[in-house]
C-alpha positions as CSV (number, residue, x, y, z in Angstrom):
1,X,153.0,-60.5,158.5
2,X,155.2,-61.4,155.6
3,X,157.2,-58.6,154.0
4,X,157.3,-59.1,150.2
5,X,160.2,-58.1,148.3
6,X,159.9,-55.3,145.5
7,X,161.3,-55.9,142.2
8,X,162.6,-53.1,140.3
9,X,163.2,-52.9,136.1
10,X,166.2,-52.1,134.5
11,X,164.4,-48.5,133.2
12,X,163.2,-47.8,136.6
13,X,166.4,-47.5,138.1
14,X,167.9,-45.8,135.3
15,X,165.5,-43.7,135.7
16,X,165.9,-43.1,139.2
17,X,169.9,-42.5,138.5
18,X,169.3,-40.2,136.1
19,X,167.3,-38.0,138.2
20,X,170.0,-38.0,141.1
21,X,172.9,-37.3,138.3
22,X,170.9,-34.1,137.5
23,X,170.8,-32.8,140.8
24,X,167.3,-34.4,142.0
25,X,168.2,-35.0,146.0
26,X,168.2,-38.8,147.1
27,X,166.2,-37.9,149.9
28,X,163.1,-36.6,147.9
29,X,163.7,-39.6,145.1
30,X,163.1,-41.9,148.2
31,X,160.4,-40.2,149.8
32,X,158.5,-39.6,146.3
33,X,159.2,-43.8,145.2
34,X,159.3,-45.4,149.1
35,X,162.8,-46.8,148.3
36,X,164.7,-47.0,151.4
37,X,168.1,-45.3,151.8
38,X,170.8,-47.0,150.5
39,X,168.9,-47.9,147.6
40,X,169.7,-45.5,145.5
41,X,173.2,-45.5,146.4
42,X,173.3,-49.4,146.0
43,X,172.5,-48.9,141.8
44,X,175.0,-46.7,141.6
45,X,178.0,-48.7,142.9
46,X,176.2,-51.4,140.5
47,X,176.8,-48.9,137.8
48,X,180.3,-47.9,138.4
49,X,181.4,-51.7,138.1
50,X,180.5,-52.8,134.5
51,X,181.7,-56.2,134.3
52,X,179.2,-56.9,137.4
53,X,175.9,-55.2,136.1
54,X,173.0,-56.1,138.1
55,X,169.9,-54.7,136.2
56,X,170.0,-54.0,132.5
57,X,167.6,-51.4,130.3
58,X,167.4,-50.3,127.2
59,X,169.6,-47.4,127.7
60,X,172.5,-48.9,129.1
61,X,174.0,-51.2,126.4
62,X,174.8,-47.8,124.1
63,X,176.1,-46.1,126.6
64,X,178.8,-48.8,128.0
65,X,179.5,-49.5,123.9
66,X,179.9,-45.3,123.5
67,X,182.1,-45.5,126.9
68,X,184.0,-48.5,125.5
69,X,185.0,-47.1,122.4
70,X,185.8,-43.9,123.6
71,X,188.3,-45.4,125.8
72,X,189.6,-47.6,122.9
73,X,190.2,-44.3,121.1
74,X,191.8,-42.7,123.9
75,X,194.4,-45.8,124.1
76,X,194.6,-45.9,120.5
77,X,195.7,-42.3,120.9
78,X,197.6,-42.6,123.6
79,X,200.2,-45.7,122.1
80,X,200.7,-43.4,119.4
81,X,202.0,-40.5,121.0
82,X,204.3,-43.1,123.7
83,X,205.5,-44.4,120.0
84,X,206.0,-40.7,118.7
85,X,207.8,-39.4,121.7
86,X,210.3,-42.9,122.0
87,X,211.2,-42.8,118.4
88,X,211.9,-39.0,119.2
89,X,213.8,-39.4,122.0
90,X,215.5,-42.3,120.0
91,X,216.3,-39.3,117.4
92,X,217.6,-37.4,119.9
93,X,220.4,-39.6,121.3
94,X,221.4,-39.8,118.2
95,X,222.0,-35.9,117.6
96,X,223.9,-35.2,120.6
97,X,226.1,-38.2,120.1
């Protein structure tokens, strides 16, 4: 007897994600799709490392471009205030000299 290997889409497993980020139990997602255990957990460690993505859907692509350029911002932001507070600090010196 030859066990054949199940292949999963992209939106399936999104799918699946979603449900456990909401609050869905794995346990029940496995018993309700006949995934075995670690599946679940297996997509998500995919997930959390974006330059090795495993599956792909539909949904994904936005949400790493939203993620990316919200992180952009955040850097953006960030080099100005390092900017703001050196040129302060610079300001500073000066005073008390």
């Amino acid at each position: 007897m030859s066990l054949k290997r199940r292949v999963y889409s992209g939106e399936f497993k999104m799918q699946e994600l979603q449900e456990a980020d909401v609050g869905v139990p794995i346990s029940e997602l496995t018993r309700r799709y006949e995934l075995s255990g670690g599946m679940i957990g297996k997509w998500q460690r995919q997930l959390e490392k974006p330059h090795q993505i495993r599956f792909r859907a539909k949904v994904r692509v936005p949400q790493i471009k939203q993620r990316w350029l919200k992180m952009e911002r955040l850097i953006g932001r960030h080099a100005l205030e390092i900017d703001f507070l050196k040129n302060a600090l610079k300001h500073l010196k000066g005073i008390e000299d």
